[in-house]
Structures are given as structure tokens and as C-alpha cells.
C-alpha positions in Angstrom: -81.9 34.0 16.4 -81.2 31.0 18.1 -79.9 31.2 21.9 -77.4 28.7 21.2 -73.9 30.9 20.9 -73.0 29.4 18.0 -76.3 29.9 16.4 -76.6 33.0 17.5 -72.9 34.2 15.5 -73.7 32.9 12.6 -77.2 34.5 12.4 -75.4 37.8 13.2 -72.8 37.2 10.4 -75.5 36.7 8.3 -77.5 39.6 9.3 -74.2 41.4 8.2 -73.1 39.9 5.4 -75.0 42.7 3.3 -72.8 45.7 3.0 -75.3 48.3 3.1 -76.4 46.8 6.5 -72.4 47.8 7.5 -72.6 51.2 5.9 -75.8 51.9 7.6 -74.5 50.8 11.3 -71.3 53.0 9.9 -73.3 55.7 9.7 -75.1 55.3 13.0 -72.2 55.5 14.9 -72.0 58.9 15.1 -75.6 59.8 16.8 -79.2 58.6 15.7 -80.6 59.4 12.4 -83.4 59.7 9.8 -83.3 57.1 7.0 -83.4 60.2 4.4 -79.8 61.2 6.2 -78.6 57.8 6.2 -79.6 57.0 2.9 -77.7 60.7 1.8 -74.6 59.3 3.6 -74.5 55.8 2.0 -75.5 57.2 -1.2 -78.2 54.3 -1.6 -82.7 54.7 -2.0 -84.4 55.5 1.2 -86.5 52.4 0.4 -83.7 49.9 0.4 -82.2 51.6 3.5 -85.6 51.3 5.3 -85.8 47.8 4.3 -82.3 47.1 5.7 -83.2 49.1 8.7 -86.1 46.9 9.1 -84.0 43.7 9.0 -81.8 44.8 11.6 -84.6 46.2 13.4 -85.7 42.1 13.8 -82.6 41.5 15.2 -82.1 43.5 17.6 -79.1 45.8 15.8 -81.2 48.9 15.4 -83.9 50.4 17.6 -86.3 53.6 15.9 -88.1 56.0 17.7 -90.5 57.9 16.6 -91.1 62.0 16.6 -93.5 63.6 14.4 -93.6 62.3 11.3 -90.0 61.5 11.9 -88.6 57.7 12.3 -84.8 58.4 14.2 -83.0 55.0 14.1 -80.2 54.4 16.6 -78.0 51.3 17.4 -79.6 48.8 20.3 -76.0 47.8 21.4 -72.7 49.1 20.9 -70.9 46.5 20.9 -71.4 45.8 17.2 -69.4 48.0 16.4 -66.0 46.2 18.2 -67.6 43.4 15.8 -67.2 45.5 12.8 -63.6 47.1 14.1 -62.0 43.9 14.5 -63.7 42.6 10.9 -62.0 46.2 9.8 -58.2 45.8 11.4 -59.1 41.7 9.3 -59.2 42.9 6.4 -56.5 45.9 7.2 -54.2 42.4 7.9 -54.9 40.8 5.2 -54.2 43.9 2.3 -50.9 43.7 4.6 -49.9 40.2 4.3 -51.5 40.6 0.0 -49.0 43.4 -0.2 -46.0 41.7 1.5 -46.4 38.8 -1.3 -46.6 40.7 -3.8 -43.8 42.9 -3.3 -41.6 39.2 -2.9 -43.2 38.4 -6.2 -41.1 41.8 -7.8 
């Protein structure tokens, strides 16, 4: 990523642009986790979830730790999250204002 702010946004909306990438820091909200428990969560292949989780790793979004011959993958900051909430109450407005126009169209 680029240290240039604006660089640095749009890298990040790209790193999250894939949506198992959001279901994955969805997931890790709650505490640190295996990718075998993430992947039950999301319902997706512990392979592509350990290839997303390797993505994210790159930038920063995700840190692992290791114990055993267990991986345990947490979030680096938490602000991401206030990232994803405001994308969340986005979207919340805009099913709002879809549902206001079509109830005018009735």
C-alpha cells in the first residue's frame, strides 16, 4: 500500500471489495479463530479462506499466531470494523431510500 492517503483507501477498498474477505473479518470480530472455524461460519473451503486470510495478512488486516499445529488468526486493528459498520448503515440507507421509491411508484 501506498503511504499516500488516498492511495492508501483505495488499496484498502480493494483489499475489501471481495465478500468473503468481509465475512471473514465478520467473523473475527468476535475473538480470534482457526481457519477450519471461520471457514464453518462463512460456509466457504478452508483453502479459499486461507488464501483470503493470506491477502489480508499482506495488508496488515489480519495478524496469525501460531500454537501447535494450530494457525489462530485475529484482526491487526479494529478500526476496520467502523469501516465495515458505516459501509453497513450505506447500504441500510440506501434499501431505505430504494423502498421509499418504490412505495411512491404504488
Amino acid at each position: 500500500m501506498a503511504f499516500e492517503p488516498s492511495y492508501f483507501k483505495a488499496d484498502l477498498f480493494k483489499v475489501l471489495s471481495n465478500p468473503v474477505r468481509i465475512q471473514i473479518l465478520d467473523a473475527l470480530r468476535v475473538s480470534e479463530q482457526s481457519v477450519n472455524s471461520i471457514a464453518q461460519q462463512i460456509e466457504a473451503e478452508p483453502s479459499a479462506v486461507s488464501q483470503q486470510l493470506a491477502v489480508m495478512r499482506r495488508y496488515n488486516l489480519v495478524r496469525s499466531r501460531k500454537q501447535g499445529n494450530f494457525v489462530y488468526y485475529s484482526v491487526g486493528d479494529a478500526t476496520i470494523f467502523k469501516v465495515l459498520d458505516a459501509a453497513l448503515e450505506l447500504f441500510h440507507n440506501h434499501v431505505i431510500e430504494m423502498r421509499e421509491s418504490l412505495q411512491k411508484l404504488e
